[in-house]
N, C-alpha and C positions, 0 to 999 in steps of 0.2 A: 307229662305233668298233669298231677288232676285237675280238677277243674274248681279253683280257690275258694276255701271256704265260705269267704267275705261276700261271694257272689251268689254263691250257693243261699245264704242265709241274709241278704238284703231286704225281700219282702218282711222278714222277722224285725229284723234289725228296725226296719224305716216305722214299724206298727210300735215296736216297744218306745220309739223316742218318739212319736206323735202320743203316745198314751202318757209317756212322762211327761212331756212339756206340758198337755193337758191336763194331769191331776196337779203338778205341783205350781200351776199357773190359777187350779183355780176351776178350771171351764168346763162345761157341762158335755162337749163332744170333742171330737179331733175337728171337726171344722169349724165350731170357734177356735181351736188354736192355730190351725191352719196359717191364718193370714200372720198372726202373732211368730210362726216359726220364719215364714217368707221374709217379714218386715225387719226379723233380727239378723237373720242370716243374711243377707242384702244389707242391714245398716252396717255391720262390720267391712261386709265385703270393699264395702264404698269409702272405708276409711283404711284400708291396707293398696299399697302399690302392686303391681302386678307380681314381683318374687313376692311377696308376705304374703296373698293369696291365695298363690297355688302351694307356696308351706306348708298354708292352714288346711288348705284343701284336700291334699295328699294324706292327713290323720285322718279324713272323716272317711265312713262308710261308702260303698257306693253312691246308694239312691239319697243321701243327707250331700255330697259331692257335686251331684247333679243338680242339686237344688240351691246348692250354695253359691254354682257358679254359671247358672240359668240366667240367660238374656245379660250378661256380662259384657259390658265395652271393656276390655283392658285398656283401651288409648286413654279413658276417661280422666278426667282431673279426680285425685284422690282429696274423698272430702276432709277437712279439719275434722277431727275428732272433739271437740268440743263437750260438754255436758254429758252427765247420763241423761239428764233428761233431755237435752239434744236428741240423742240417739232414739232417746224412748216415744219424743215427738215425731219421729219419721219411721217409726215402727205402725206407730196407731195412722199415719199418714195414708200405708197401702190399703184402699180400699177401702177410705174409712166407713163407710157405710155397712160395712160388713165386718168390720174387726173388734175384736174386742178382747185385746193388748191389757191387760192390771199392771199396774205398776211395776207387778214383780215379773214381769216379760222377758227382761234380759236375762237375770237369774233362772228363771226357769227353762230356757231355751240351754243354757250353760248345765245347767242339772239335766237334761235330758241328755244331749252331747256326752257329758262325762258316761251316762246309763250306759250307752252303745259303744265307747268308745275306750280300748283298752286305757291304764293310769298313765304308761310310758306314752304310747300314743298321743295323749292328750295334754301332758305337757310338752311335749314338740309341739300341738297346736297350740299353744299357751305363747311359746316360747317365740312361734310365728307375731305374732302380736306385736304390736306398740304399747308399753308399759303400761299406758291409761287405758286401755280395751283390757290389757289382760288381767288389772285391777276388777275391770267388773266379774270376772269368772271364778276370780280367785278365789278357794273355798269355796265348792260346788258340791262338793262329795267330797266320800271318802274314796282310798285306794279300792279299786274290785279286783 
């Protein structure tokens, strides 16, 4: 078998969705978005059970996989989903010294995702979701 696409082309992949999140967030570099990708991918994380996790996880690219599921307790109490702004407050949380999360954080983090991430693909990660999470992605893009 060759050697899978998706791995082949991960350093691609992981630059186009740190450039996406960063232009359509807004920020001047990838390492203002940096913190802004970490702090959303971790906010969802922390509000899906260990299946709806690894559901979601299983869509995403490699090196967006690794990142999503970095320093992860699975045993952890899955948090209340609560507010976007909930979410949005524990985004700008990581780090805060160093982040700088806009409003449109969550959205952008989801517009970058859909960038990398085949349409079918990503509605299975849609689908992984609790209704009110998958509410904030909905309408991110169009089909690619």
């Amino acid at each position: 078998m060759p050697w899978p696409p998706e791995y082949q082309r991960a350093s691609i992949d992981f630059e186009k969705f740190m450039v996406t999140a960063r232009d359509h967030a807004g920020l001047a570099t990838t390492n203002m978005a940096w913190n802004m990708v970490v702090g959303v991918l971790h906010a969802f994380r922390r509000r899906l059970t260990p299946h709806q996790a690894l559901r979601f996880a299983d869509q995403l690219p490699p090196a967006i996989r690794g990142l999503f599921i970095e320093g992860w307790n699975p045993g952890a109490q899955v948090a209340r989903i609560g507010s976007r702004n909930d979410i949005l407050e524990e985004v700008r949380s990581l780090r805060r010294e160093h982040n700088f999360s806009p409003d449109n954080a969550i959205e952008a983090v989801g517009f970058a995702l859909f960038s990398v991430v085949p349409s079918d693909a990503f509605a299975r990660a849609l689908d992984a979701l609790p209704s009110e999470m998958r509410e904030l992605w909905s309408g991110v893009g169009a089909p690619n």
